[in-house]
C-alpha positions in Angstrom: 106.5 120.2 101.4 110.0 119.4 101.8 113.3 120.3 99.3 115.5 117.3 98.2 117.8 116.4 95.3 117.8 113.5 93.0 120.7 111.7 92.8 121.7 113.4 89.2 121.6 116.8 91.4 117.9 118.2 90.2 116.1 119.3 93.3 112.6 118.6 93.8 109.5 119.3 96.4 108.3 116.3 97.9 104.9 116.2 99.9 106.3 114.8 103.2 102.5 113.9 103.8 103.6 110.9 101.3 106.3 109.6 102.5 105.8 105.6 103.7 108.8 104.9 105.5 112.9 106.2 104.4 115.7 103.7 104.0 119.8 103.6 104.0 120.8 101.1 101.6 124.1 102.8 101.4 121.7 105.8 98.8 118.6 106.8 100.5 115.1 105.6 99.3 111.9 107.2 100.0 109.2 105.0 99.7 105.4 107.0 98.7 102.3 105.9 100.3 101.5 105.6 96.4 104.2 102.7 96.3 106.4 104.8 93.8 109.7 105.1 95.1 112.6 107.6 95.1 116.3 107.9 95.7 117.9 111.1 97.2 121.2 112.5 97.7 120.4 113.5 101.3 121.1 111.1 104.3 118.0 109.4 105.6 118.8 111.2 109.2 118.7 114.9 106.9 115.2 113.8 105.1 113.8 112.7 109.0 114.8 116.1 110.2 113.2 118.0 106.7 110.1 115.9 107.1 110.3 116.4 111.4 110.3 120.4 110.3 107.9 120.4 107.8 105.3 118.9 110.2 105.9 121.6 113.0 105.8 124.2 110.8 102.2 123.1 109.4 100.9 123.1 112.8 102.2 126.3 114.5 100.7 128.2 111.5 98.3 130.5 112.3 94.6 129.4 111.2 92.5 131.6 108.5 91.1 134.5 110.2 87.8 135.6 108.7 88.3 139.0 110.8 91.3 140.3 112.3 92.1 138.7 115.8 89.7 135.8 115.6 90.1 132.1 114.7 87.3 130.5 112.2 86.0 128.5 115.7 85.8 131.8 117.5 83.7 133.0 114.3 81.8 130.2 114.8 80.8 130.6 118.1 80.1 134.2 117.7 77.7 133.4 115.4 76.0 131.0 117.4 76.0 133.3 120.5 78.3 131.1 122.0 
């Protein structure tokens, strides 16, 4: 999820997951893989770096631990004797 503002200055969350393609035309439009389309106050470069972010972040969280110090595949293997 990434934090943007419409152009009459509300802010919003945006699931970056949804995001089709981002376009200068001189205001910036986000196009949805739902077709709906949206015009921000931030420059397209400032929505690429958000959206760049955003998709770090969601992989260099840590997994769900079902015990403390173990990932859900080490659980699994543990309980398969593996």
């Amino acid at each position: 999820m990434i934090k943007l503002t419409h152009l009459g200055g509300e802010p919003f969350i945006l699931n970056a997951e949804l995001i089709q393609y981002v376009e200068a035309r001189p205001d910036t439009f986000i196009t949805l893989t739902t077709g709906q389309r949206l015009v921000v106050t931030e420059a397209m470069d400032e929505v690429l770096r958000r959206a760049m972010l955003y998709q770090q972040a969601k992989h260099l969280m840590p997994s769900h631990a079902t015990r403390a110090g173990s990932t859900t595949a080490e659980n699994r293997l543990t309980s398969r004797g593996g």
